[in-house]
C-alpha positions, 0 to 999 in steps of 0.5 A, a space after each residue: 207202078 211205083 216201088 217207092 212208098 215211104 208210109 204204109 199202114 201195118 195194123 187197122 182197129 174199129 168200134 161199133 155200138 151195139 145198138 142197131 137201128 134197122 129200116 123197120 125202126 125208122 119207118 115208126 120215126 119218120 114218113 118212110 120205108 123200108 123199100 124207099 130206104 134200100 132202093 135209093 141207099 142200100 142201106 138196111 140197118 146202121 148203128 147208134 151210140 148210146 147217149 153215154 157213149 162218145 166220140 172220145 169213147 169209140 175213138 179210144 177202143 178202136 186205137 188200142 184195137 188197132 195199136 194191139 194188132 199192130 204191136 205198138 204201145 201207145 206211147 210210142 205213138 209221135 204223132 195223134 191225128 184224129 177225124 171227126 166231124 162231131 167233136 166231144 167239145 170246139 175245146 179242146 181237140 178230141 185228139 188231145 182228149 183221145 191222147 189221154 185217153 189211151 196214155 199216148 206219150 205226153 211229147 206226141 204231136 196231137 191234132 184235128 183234121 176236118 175233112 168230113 167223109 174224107 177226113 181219114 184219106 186226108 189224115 194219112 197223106 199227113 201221116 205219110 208226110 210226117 214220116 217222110 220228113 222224119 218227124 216221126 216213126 209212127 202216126 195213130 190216125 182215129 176217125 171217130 163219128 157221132 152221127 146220130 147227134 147231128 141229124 135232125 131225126 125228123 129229116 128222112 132225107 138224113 136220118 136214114 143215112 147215117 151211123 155211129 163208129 170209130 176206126 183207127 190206123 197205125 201208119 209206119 215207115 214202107 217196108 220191103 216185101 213180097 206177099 201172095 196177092 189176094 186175087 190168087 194172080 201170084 205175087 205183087 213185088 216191091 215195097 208195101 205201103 202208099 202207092 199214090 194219092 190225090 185229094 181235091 176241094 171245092 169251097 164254092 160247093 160248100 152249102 150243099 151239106 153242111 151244118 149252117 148254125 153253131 160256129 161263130 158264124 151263126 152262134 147258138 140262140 133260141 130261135 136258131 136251135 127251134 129251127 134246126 139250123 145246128 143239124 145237118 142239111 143236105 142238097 142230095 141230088 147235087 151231092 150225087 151227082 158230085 159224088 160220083 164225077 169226083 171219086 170216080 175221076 180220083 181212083 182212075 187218077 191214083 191208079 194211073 199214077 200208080 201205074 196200075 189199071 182196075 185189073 190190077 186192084 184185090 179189092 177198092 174200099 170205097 167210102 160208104 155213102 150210097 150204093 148207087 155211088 159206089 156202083 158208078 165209081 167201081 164202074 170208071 174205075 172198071 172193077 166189077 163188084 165182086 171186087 168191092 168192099 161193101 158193108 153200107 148195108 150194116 152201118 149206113 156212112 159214118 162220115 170219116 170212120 167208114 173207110 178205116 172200119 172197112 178196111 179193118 174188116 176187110 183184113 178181118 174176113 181175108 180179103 186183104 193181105 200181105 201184096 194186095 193192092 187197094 184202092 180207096 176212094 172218099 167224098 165229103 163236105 167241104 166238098 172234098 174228095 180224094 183216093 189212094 193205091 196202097 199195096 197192103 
């Protein structure tokens, strides 16, 4: 196991709209049932932003959340990364508009990264470069998701899928220490922090989900709007089928790099797609479900916030704490994927 981490992160935060929208909803929507839903998704209800609600809104309340917890006043925040795949506008970045507002400090670095569902695994490895290379004390990451603005309501192969929210993370310098492990096995030695990661892409994949109109490919017209071609499309079979091989193989790489086995995992925080994807991968990684984070259920996926808001909830109920040692693990369009060991 590695005891040389160089970042980890000290304080998580999260919104969720009010609005639910549960199964029930849906099958007044579009041709299908609660039953199909739950069978192929385990998902019973997600959440929905209101038409006045956006990105930058719930981005901004889950970073002051996370910057509370964590003690640091926004403008002692050097660096703004900020996930999204649904943009408040192609100009600027919702970073830059998140940095306004929460009075992040003006000189902070301020930036987008598209990673889809991957997006926040890929945002701290930067952060953890940033603050190695001593450009920076603290990094805010937002992962802050629309969904429901760029599914076609008329698909039941997307619209049951996803959700709405933000989450956010405060990552700073690995620190020295020894907390009680959450599993009850004693302590975990060492510095806490960034154990080990691994991310991955695979370009040639890329029309299995993507949103084919509305970039300068395929700029907006009225024949292009008619036909939906700005709205999400998925292929989910293969999508699947890739899901599983790609997260499964990235946590039994992160743990092996780390030099850990499933048994020394407190708790996986998988990214929240499918439940049938998160049972395979916990499966590889050889960690039985008791030991995974599961709220698929409430909120369906919401892309690149699903990890941050798991996280922050899991610290919430006690499942993490100081020496737990977590594995996360994502898969998004691109494709692209990826995991990471943290000791908390």
């Amino acid at each position: 196991m590695s005891d040389q981490p160089t970042a980890r992160i000290v304080a998580t935060g999260r919104y969720l709209p009010d609005r639910v929208l549960t199964n029930a909803d849906l099958e007044r929507m579009v041709d299908t049932d609660n039953e199909w839903i739950v069978e192929r998704t385990g998902i019973l209800e997600r959440r929905l932003a209101s038409d006045d609600i956006t990105p930058v809104d719930m981005g901004a309340r889950a970073a002051q959340r996370a910057l509370e917890k964590a003690g640091v006043a926004p403008g002692d925040v050097d660096v703004l990364i900020v996930t999204t795949a649904t943009p408040n506008h192609w100009l600027p970045s919702t970073s830059c508009e998140i940095q306004s507002r929460i009075g992040a400090a003006r000189q902070c670095m301020a930036f987008d990264l598209h990673a889809a569902c991957t997006g926040f695994l890929y945002a701290v490895s930067v952060a953890e470069g940033c603050l190695a290379s001593g450009r920076a004390e603290t990094v805010l990451i937002v992962s802050t998701e629309k969904m429901s603005s760029i599914v076609d309501w008329d698909d039941r192969a997307t619209c049951i899928l996803f959700g709405d929210g933000a989450g956010a993370a405060v990552v700073q310098g690995a620190t020295e220490g020894r907390g009680a492990a959450a599993n009850g096995r004693g302590t975990v030695a060492g510095r806490r922090g960034i154990l080990s990661s691994f991310h991955r892409s695979d370009g040639d994949m890329a029309p299995l989900l993507q949103r084919a109109a509305g970039g300068s490919a395929k700029p907006l017209d009225e024949e292009r709007l008619r036909n939906k071609e700005h709205l999400l499309r998925m292929s989910g079979r293969e999508v699947f089928k890739s899901a599983v091989k790609s997260m499964a193989s990235a946590g039994t790489r992160v743990l092996a790099d780390a030099g850990l086995t499933g048994d020394d995992v407190d708790l996986m925080v998988p990214h929240q797609a499918n439940i049938r994807i998160i049972e395979s991968t916990a499966r590889y990684a050889r960690i039985p479900m008791d030991k995974v984070f599961v709220n698929l259920h409430r909120y369906g996926n919401i892309s690149s916030a699903t990890i941050p808001v798991a996280l922050d909830e899991a610290t919430d109920e006690g499942r993490i704490g100081p020496g737990s040692v977590v594995l996360t693990t994502a898969f998004g369009a691109g494709l692209t994927w990826g995991a990471m060991a943290l000791r908390w």
